[in-house]
C-alpha positions as a Markdown table, in Angstrom:
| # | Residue | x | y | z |
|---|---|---|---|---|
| 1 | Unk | -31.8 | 27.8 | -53.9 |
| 2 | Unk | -35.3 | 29.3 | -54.8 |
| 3 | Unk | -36.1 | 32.7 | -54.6 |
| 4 | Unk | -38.5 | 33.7 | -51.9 |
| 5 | Unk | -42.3 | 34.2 | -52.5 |
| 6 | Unk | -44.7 | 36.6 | -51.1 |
| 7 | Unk | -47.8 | 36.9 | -49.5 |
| 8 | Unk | -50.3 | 39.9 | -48.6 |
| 9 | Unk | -52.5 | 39.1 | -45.7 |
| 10 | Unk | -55.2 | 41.1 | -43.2 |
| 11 | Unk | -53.4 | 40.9 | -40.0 |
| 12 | Unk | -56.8 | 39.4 | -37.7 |
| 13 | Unk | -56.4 | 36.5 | -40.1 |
| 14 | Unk | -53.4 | 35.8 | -39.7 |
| 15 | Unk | -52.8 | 36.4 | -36.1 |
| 16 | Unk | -55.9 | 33.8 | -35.7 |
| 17 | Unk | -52.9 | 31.2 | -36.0 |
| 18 | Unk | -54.2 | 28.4 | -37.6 |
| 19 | Unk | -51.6 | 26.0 | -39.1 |
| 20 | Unk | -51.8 | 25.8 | -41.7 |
| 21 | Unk | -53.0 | 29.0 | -43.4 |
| 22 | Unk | -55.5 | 28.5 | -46.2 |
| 23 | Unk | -57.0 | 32.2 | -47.2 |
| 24 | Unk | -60.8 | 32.2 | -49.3 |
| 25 | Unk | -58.5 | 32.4 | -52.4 |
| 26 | Unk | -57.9 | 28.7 | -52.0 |
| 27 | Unk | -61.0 | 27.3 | -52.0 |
| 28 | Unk | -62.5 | 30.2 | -54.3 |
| 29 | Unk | -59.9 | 29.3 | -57.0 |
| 30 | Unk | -57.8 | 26.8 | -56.2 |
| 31 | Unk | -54.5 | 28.7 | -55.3 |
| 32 | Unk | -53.0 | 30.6 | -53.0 |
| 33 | Unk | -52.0 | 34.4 | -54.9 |
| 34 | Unk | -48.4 | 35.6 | -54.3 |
| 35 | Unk | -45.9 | 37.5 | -55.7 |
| 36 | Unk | -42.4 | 38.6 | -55.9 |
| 37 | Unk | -40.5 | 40.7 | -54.0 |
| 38 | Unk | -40.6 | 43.0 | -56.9 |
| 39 | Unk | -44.3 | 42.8 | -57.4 |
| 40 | Unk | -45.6 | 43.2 | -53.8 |
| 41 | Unk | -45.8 | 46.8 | -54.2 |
| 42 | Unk | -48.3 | 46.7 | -57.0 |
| 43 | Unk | -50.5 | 44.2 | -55.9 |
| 44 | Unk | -50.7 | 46.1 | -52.6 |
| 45 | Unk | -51.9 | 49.1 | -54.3 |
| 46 | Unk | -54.6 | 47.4 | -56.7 |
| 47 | Unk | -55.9 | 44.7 | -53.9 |
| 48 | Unk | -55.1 | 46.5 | -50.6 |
| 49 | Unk | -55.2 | 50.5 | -51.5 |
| 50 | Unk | -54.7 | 52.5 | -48.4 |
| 51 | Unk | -55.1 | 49.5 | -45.8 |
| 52 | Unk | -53.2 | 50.0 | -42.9 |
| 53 | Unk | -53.6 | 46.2 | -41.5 |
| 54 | Unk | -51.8 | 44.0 | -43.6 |
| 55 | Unk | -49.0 | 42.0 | -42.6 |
| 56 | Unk | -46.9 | 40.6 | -45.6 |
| 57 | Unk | -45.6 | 37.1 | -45.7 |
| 58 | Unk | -42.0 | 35.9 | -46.5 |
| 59 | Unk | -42.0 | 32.3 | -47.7 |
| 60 | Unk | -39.5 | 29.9 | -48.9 |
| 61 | Unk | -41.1 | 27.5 | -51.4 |
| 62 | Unk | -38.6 | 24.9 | -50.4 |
| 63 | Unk | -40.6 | 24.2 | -47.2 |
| 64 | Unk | -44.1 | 24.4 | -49.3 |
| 65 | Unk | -45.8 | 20.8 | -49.5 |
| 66 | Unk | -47.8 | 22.5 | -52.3 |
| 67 | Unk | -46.8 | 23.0 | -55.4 |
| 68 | Unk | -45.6 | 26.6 | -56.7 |
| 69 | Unk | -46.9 | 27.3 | -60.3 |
| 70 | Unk | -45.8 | 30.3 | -62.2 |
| 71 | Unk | -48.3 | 31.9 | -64.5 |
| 72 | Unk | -49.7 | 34.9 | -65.9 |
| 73 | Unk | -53.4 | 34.0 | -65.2 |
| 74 | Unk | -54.3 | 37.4 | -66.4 |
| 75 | Unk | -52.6 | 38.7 | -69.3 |
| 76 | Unk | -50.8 | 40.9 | -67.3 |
| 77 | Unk | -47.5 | 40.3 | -69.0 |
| 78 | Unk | -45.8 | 38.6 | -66.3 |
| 79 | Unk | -45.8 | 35.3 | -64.4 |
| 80 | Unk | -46.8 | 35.3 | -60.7 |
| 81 | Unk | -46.3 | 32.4 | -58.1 |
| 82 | Unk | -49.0 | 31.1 | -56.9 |
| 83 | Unk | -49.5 | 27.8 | -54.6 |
| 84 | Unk | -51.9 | 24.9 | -55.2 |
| 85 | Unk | -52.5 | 24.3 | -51.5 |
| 86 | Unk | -52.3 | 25.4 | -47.6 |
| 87 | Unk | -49.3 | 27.4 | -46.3 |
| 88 | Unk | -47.7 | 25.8 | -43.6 |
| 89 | Unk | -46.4 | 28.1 | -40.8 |
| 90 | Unk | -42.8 | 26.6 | -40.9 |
| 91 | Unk | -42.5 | 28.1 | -44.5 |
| 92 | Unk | -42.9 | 31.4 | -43.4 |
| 93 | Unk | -39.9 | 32.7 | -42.8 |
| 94 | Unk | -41.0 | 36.5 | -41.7 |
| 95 | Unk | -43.8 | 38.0 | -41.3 |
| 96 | Unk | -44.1 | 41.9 | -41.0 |
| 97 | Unk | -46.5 | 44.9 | -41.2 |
| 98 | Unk | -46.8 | 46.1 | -44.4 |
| 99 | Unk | -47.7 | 50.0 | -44.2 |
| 100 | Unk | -48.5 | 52.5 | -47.6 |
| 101 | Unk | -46.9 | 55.5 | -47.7 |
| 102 | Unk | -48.7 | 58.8 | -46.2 |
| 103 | Unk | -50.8 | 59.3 | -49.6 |
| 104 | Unk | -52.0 | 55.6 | -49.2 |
| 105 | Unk | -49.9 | 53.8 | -52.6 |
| 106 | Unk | -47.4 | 51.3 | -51.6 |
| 107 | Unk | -45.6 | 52.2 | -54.9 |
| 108 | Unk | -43.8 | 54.7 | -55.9 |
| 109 | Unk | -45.3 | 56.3 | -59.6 |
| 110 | Unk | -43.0 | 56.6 | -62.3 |
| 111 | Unk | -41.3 | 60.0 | -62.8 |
């Protein structure tokens, strides 16, 4: 079974429905940008800081018709998913607010 994949998303784009869901990132570089469950957090603070309209995307890459490639892109150390191709709607399997906490991170900093 695969482990689900994540997706950050402003929440007038995705309530304008369309099916299936292709955000700039696609066509800008080729992929769709997600990340896992343990990485949301972080990408929500250095993408989304403070935003307060974000809904975040629970998808299984078994109902993907794209391809899921995992690769650090970046040299940040660590391989993210991301999907050569459209999201259909049937691979989302929730799809939720995603709210900061009160001082605006979405993570909590290291103690």
């Amino acid at each position: 079974m695969s482990e689900h994949i994540f997706h950050l998303v402003p929440a007038a784009e995705w309530r304008r429905g369309l099916d299936p869901y292709a955000p700039p990132t696609l066509d800008d570089e080729g992929f769709v940008h997600c990340s896992t469950v343990g990485q949301v957090a972080r990408v929500a603070d250095t993408l989304f800081a403070g935003r307060r309209d974000l809904i975040l995307l629970e998808i299984d890459p078994t109902r993907l018709s794209a391809e899921v490639v995992w690769e650090d892109l970046y040299d940040l150390g660590e391989d993210f998913p991301h999907v050569y191709g459209p999201i259909a709607r049937g691979a989302v399997v929730a799809a939720t607010a995603y709210l900061p906490h009160a001082d605006g991170r979405c993570s909590t900093p290291d103690r």
